[in-house]
TIKOL-459575 format. One line per 10 residues: number of its first residue (from 1); for each residue x, y, z of N, C-alpha, C, CB. Coordinates in steps of 0.001 Angstrom, whole numbers, plus 500000, padded with zeros to 6 digits. Glycine has a CB too. Example, Ala and Ser with C-alpha at 12.3 -4.5 7.8 and 13.67 -1.06 7.14 Angstrom:
<rs>
1 = 513190/494310/507800/512300/495500/507800/513200/496700/507800/511308/495527/509046 | 512850/497750/507080/513670/498940/507140/512900/500030/507870/514084/499402/505725;
</rs>
This chain:
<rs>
1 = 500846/498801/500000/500000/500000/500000/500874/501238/500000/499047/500012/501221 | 500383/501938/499248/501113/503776/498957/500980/504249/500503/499863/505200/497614 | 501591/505251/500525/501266/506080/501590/499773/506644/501653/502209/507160/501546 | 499684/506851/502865/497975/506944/503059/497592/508402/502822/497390/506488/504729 | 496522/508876/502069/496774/509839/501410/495162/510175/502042/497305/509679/499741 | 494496/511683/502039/493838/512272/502530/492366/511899/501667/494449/513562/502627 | 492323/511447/500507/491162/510594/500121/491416/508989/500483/490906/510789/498493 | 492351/508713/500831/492300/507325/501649/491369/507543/502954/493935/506823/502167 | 492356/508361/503568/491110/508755/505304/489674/508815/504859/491342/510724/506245 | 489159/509884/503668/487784/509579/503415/486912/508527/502836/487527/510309/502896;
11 = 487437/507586/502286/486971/506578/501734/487010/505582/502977/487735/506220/500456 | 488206/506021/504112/488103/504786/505094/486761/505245/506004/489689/504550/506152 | 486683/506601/506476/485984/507248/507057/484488/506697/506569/486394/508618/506862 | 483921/507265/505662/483367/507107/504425/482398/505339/504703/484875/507186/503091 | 483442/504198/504670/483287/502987/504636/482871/502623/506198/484533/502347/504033 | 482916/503485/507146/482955/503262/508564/481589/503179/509149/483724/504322/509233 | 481451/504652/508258/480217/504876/508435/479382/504184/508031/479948/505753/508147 | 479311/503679/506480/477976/503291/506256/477831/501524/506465/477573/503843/504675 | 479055/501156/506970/478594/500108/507652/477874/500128/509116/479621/499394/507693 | 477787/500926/509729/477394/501294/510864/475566/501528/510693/478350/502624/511262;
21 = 475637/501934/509343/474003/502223/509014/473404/501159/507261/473898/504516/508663 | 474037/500269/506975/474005/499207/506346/472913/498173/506793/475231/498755/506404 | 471569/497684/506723/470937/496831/507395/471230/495155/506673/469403/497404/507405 | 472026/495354/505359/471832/493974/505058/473349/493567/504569/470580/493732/503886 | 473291/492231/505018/474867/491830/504937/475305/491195/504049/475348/491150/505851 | 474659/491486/503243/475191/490797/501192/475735/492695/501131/472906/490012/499253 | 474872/494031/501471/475237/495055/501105/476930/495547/501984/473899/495921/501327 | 476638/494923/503332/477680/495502/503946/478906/494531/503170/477523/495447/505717 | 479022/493215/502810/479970/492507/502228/480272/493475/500848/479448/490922/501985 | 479703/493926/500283/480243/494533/499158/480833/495889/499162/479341/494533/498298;
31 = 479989/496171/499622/480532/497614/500562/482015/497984/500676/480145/497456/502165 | 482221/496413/501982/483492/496868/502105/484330/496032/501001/483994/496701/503613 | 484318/495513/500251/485337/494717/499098/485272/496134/497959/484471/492777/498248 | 484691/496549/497656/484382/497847/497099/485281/498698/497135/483417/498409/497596 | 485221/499029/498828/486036/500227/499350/487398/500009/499434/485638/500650/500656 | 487471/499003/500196/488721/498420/500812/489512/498031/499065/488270/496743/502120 | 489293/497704/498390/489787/497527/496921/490523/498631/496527/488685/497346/495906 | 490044/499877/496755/490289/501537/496367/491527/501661/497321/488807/502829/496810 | 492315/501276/497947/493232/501457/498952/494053/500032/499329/492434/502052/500167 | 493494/498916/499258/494309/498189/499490/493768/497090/497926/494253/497701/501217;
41 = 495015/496875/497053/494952/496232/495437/494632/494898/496398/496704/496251/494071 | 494045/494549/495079/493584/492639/495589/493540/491851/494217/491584/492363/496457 | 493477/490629/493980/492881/489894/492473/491636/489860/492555/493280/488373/492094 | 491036/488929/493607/490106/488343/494460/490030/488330/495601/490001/487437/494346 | 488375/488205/495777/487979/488369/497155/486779/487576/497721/487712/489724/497334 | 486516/487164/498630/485604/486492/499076/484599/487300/500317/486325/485275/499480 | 483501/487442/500663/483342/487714/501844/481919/486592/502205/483191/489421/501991 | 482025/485773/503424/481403/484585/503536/480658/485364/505004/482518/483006/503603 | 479445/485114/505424/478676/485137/505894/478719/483552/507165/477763/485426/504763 | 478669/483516/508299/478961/482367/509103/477459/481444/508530/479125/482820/511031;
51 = 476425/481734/507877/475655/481030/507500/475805/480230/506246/474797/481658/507545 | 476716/481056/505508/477510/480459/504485/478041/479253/504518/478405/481103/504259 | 478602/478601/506086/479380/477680/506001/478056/476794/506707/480962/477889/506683 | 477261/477118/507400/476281/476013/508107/475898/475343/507202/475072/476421/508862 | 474794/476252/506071/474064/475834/504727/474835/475968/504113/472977/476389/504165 | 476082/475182/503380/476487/475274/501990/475749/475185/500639/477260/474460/501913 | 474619/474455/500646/474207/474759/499123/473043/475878/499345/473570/473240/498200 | 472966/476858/500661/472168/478029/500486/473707/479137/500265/470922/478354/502072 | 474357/479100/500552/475684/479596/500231/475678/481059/499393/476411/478438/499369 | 475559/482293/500316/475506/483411/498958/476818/484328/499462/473713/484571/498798;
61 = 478240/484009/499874/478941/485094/499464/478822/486041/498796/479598/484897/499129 | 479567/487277/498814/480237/488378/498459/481253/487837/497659/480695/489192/499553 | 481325/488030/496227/482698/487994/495658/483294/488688/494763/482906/487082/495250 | 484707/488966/494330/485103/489563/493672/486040/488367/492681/485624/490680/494435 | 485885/489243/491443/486711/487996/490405/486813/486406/491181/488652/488582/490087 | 485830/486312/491760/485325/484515/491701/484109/483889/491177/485170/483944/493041 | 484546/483046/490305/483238/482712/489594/482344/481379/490611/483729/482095/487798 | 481317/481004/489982/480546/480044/490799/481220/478932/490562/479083/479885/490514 | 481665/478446/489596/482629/477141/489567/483612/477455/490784/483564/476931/487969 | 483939/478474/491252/485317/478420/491921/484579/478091/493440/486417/480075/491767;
71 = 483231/478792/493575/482700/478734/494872/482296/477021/494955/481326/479908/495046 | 481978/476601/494112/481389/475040/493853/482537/474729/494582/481143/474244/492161 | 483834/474898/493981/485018/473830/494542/485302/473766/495664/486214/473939/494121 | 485062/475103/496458/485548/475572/497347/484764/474410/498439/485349/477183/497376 | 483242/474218/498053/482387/473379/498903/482670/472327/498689/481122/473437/498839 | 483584/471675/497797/484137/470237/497575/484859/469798/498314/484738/469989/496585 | 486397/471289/498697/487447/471171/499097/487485/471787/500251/488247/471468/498321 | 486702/472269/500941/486397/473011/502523/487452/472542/503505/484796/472539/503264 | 487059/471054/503611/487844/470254/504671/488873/470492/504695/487892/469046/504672 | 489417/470533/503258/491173/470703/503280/491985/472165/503750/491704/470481/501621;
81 = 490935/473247/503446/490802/474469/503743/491865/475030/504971/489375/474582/504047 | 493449/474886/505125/493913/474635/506136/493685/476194/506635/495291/473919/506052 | 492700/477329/506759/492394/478270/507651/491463/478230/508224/492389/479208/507331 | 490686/477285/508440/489463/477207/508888/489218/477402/510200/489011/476187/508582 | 490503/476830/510746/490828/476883/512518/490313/478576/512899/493027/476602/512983 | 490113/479668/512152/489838/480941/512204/488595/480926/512629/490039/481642/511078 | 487906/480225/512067/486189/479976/512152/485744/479942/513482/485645/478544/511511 | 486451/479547/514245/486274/479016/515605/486860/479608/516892/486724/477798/515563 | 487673/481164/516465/488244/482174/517528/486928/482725/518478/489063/483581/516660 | 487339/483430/519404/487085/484019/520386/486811/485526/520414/487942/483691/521058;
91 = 487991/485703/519393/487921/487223/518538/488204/487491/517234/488750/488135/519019 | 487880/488494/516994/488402/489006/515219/490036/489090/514905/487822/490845/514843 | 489786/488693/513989/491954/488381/513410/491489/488649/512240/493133/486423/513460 | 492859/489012/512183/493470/489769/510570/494894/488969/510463/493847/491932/510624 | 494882/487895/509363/496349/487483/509407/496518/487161/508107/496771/486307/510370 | 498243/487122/507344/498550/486906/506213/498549/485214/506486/499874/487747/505726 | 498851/484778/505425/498719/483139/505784/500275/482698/505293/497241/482159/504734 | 501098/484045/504668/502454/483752/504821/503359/483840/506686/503061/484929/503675 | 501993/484309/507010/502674/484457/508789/502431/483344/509295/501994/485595/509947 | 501293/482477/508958/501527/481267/509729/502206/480164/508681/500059/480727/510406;
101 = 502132/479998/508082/503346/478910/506965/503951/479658/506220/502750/477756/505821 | 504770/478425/506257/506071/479033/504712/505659/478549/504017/507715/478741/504431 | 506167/479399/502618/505959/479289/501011/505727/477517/500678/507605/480008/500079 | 506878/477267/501670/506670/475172/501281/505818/474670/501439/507319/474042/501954 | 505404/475124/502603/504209/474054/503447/502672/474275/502826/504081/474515/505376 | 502616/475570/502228/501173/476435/501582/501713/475451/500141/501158/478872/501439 | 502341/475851/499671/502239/475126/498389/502149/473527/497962/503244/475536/497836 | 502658/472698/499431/502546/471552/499414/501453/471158/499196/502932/471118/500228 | 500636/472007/499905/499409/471395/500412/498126/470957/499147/498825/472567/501528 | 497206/470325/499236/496287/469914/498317/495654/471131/498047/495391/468829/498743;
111 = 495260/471594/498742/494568/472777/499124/494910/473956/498186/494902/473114/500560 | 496291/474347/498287/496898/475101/497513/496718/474769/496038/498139/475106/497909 | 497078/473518/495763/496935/472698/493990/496021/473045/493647/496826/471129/493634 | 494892/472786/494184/493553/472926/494124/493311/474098/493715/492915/472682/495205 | 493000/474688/494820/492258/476213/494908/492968/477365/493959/492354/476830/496599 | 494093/477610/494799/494776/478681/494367/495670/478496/493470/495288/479257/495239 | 496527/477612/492691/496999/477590/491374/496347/477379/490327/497768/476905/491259 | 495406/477294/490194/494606/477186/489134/494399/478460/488612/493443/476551/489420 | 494445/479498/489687/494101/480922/489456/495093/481588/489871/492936/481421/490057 | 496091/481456/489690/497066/482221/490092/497290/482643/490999/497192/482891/489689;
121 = 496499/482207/491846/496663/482570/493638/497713/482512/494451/495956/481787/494444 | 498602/483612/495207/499667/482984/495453/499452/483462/497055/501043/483393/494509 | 499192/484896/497170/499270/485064/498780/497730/485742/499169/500744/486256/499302 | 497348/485419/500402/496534/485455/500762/496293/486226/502225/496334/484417/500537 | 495290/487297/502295/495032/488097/503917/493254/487460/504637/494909/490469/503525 | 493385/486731/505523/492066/486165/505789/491589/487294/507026/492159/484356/506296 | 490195/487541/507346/489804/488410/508355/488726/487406/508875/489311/489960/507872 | 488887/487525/509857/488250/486248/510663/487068/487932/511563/489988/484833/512139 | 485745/487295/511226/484803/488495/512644/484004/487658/513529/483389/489804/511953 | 483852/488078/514494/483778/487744/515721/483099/488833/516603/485053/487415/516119;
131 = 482007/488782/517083/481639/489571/518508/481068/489088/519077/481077/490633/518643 | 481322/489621/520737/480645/488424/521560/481261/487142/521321/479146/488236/521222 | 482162/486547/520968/482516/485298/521150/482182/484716/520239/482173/484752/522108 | 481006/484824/519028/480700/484533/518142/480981/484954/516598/479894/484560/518501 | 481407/483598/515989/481596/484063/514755/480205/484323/513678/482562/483068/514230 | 480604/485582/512771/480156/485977/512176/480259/486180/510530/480154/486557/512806 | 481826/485999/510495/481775/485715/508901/483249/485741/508654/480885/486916/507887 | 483830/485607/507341/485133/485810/507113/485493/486133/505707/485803/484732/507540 | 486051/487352/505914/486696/487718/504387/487835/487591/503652/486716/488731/504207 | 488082/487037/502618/490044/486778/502630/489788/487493/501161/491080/484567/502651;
141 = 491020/488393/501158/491665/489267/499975/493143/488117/499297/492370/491150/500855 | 493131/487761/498115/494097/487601/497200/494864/488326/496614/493790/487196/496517 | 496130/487569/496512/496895/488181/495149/497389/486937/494576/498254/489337/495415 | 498380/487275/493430/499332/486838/492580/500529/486778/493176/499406/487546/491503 | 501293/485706/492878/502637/486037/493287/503333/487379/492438/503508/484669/493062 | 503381/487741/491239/503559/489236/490919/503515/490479/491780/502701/489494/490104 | 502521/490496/492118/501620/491189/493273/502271/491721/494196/500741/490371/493973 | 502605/490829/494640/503808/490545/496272/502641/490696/497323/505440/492149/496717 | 503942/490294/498419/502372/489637/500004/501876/491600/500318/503682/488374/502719 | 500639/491326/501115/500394/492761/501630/501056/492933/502590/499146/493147/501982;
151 = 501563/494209/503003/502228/494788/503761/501913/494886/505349/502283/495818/503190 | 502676/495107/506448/502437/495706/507102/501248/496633/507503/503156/495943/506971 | 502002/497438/506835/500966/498926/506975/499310/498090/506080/501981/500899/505598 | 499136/497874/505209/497757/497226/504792/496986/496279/505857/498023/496327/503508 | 497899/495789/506577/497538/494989/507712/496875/495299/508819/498413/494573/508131 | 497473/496153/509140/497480/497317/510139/496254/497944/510049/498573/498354/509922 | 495488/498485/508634/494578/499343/508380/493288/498079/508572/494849/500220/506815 | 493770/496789/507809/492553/495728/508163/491866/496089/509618/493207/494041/508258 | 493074/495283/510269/493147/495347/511863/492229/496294/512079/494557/495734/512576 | 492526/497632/512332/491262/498962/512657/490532/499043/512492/491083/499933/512425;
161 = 489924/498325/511054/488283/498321/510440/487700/496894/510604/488176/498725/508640 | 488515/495604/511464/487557/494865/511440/486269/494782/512738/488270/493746/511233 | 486782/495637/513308/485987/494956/514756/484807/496143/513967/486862/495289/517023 | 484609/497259/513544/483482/498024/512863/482773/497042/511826/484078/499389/512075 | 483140/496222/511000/482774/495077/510435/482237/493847/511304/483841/494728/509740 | 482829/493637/512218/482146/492493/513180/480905/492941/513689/483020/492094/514459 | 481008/494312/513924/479573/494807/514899/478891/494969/513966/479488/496171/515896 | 478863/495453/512553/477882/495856/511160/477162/494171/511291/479052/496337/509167 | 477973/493516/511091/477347/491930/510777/476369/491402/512050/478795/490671/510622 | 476981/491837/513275/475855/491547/514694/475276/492504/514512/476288/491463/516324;
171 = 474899/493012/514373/473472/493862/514185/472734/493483/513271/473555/495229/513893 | 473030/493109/512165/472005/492763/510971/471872/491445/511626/472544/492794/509177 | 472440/490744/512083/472029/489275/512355/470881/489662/514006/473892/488017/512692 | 471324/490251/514503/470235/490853/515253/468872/491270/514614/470760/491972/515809 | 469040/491859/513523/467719/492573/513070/467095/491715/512227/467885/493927/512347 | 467986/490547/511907/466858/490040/510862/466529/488127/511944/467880/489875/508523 | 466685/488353/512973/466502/487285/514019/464350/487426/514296/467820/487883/515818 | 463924/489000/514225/462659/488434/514542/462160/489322/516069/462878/486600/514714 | 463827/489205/516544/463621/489442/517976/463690/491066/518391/464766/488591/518770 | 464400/491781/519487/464411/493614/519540/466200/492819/519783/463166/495032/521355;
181 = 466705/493853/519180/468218/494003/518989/468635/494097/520653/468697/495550/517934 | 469490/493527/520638/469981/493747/522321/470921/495296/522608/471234/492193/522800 | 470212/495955/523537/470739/497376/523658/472223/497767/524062/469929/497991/524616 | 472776/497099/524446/474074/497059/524395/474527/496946/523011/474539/496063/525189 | 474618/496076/522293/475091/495995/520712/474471/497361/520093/474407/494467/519802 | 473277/497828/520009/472770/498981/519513/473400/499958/519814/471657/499202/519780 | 473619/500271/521192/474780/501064/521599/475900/501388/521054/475163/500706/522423 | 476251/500517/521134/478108/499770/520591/477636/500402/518788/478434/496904/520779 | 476733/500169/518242/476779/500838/516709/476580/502240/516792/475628/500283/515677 | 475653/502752/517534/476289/504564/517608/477059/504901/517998/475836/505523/518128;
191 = 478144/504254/519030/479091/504943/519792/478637/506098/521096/479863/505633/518699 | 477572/505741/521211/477035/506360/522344/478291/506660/523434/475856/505379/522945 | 478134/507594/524368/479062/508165/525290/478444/506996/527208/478656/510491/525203 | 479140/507099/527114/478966/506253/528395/477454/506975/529301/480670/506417/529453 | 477791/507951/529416/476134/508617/529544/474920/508393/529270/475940/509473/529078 | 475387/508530/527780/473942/508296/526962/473312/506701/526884/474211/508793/525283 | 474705/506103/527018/474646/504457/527170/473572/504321/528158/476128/503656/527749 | 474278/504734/529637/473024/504764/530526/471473/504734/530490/473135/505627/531000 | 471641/506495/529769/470538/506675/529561/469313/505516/528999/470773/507615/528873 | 470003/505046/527708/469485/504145/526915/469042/502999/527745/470396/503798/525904;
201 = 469582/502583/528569/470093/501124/528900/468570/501559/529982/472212/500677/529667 | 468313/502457/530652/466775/502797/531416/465621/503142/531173/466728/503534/532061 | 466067/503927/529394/464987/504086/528562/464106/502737/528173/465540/504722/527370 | 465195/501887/527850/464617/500508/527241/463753/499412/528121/465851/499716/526745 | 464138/499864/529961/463614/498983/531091/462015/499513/531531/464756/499116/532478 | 462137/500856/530258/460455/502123/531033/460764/502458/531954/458803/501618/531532 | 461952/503059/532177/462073/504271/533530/461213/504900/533007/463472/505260/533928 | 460539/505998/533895/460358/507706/533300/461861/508703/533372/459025/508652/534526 | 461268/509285/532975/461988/510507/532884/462609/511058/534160/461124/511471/532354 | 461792/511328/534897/461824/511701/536367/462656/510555/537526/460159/511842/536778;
211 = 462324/509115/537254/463366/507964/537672/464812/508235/537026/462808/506420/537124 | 464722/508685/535670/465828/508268/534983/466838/509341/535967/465721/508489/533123 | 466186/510746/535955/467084/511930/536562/467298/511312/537863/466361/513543/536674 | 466725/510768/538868/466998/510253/540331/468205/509554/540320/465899/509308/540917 | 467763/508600/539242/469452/507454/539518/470312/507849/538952/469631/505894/539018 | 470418/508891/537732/471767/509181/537270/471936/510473/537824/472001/509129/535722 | 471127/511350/538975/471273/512314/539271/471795/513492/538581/471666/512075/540005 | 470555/513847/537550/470820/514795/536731/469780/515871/536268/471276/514184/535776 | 469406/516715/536160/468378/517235/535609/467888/517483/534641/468271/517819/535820 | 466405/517691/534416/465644/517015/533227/466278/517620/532134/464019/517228/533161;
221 = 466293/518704/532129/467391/518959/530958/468382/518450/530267/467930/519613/531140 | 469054/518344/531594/470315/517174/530529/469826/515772/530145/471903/516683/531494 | 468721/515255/530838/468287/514269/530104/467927/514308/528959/467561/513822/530523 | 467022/515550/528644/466343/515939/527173/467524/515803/526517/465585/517505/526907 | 468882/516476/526722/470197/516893/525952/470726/515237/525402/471535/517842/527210 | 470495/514634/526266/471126/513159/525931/470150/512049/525131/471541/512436/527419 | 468975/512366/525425/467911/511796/524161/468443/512319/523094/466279/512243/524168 | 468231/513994/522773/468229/514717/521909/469720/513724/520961/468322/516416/522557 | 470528/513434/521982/472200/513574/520981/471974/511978/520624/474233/514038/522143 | 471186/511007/521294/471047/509455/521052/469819/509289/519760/470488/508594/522711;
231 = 468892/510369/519911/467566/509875/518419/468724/510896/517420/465011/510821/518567 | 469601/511557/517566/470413/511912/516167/471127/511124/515607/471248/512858/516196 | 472077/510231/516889/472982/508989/516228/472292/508324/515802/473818/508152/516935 | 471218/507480/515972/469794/506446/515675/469359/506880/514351/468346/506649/516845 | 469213/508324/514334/468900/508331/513280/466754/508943/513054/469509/506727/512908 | 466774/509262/514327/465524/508670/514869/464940/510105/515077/465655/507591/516311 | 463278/510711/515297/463273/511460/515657/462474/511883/517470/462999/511820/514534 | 462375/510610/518134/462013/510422/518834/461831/508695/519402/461265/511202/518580 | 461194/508580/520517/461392/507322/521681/460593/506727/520843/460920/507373/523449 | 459213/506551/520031/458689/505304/519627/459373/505228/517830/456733/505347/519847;
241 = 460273/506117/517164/461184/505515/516156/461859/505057/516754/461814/506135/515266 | 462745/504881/518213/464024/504434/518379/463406/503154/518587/465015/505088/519477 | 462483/502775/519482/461866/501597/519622/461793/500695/518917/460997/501674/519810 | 461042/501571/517605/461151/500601/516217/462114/500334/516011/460793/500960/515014 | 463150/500862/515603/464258/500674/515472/465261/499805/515438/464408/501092/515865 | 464912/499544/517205/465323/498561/517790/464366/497296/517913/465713/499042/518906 | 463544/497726/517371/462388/495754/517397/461650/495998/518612/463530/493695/517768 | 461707/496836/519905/461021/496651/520729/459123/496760/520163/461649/497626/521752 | 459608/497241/519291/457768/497980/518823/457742/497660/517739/457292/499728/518790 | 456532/496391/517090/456368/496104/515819/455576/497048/514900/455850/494932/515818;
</rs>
């Protein structure tokens, strides 16, 4: 990757955001292969959905320069898939797959014959997401050996934008569950201030207004001030849109 240049910050900026306000996760997968393409070069790309791997023949990745024959194989050759161990973290990772094997051992492998020489595949960046303990999906960027491996610094920039990607994906899997989004995670997507967190977190139990000021000992005003700044992040213009919002109110 070039040096990071002041339409890089906005396109990263840019990409931050509208995963944060993205409701569907075929859109947020493209989104970011889209963006992330404009700043960090790739051949191919995948972005898999953790439902992707339960139902394989419901199977709808995100892809870039992969055709459906390639996704077919991929469900042939899964098992051999020696990154899969990712599937099953605790948290979100960003790793080259030249960091965990050498050139020998990747190329030995069936896996490699298979998949990636056929297409010129030579190095590979997998992003493993995760929140809450749960996996949520995984994206891996390609190159060519031409190409050369991604850098450091490209690494680095993954790293920063995946955990905003892990929470885009728990939320839509929240919203399309049926159920009211759990207010903590809702939180966690505006970036609410520890305050307003509060606030929220008593709004959602039916405090009043007048309870809410007792226990956080504040006056009604600043309560109004902290609605006011939480239905702007939301998006919302008041308590029965945020509701909706959040699933509490069909």
């Amino acid at each position: 990757m070039k040096v990071l240049t002041k339409v890089h910050a906005i396109l990263i900026s840019d990409l931050i955001l509208k995963l944060h306000t993205l409701s569907d996760t075929q859109e947020i997968g493209k989104q970011f292969l889209e963006t992330i393409g404009e700043i960090i070069p790739y051949r191919a790309a995948t972005f898999y959905k953790n439902t992707d791997f339960e139902n394989q023949t419901d199977s709808s990745p995100v892809t870039i320069n992969i055709s459906c024959q390639d996704l077919d194989n991929y469900q042939t050759h899964y098992v051999t898939d020696y990154t899969k161990w990712m599937f099953s973290l605790s948290k979100s990772m960003v790793c080259r797959e030249s960091d965990l094997w050498s050139e020998k051992e990747r190329i030995s492998t069936s896996y490699y014959q298979t998949m990636y020489a056929p297409k010129q595949i030579h190095y590979a960046t997998i992003i493993s997401l995760v929140y809450n303990s749960q996996f949520l999906g995984c994206c891996s960027l390609y190159r060519n050996k031409t190409d050369g491996d991604f850098s450091n610094d490209e690494i680095f920039l993954l790293d920063l934008i995946k955990e905003h990607l892990a929470l885009a994906l728990a939320r839509c899997s929240s919203d399309t569950s049926g159920s009211a989004v759990d207010p903590h995670l809702f939180s966690d997507s505006l970036s609410l201030t520890g305050r307003e967190r509060e606030v929220l977190m008593l709004i959602v139990k039916g405090e009043s207004h007048e309870e809410i000021c007792t226990k956080l000992a504040i006056s009604i005003h600043t309560l109004k001030s902290h609605l006011q700044n939480i239905y702007q992040k939301a998006g919302v213009k008041g308590k029965l849109q945020l509701f909706h919002k959040m699933g509490i109110l069909k």
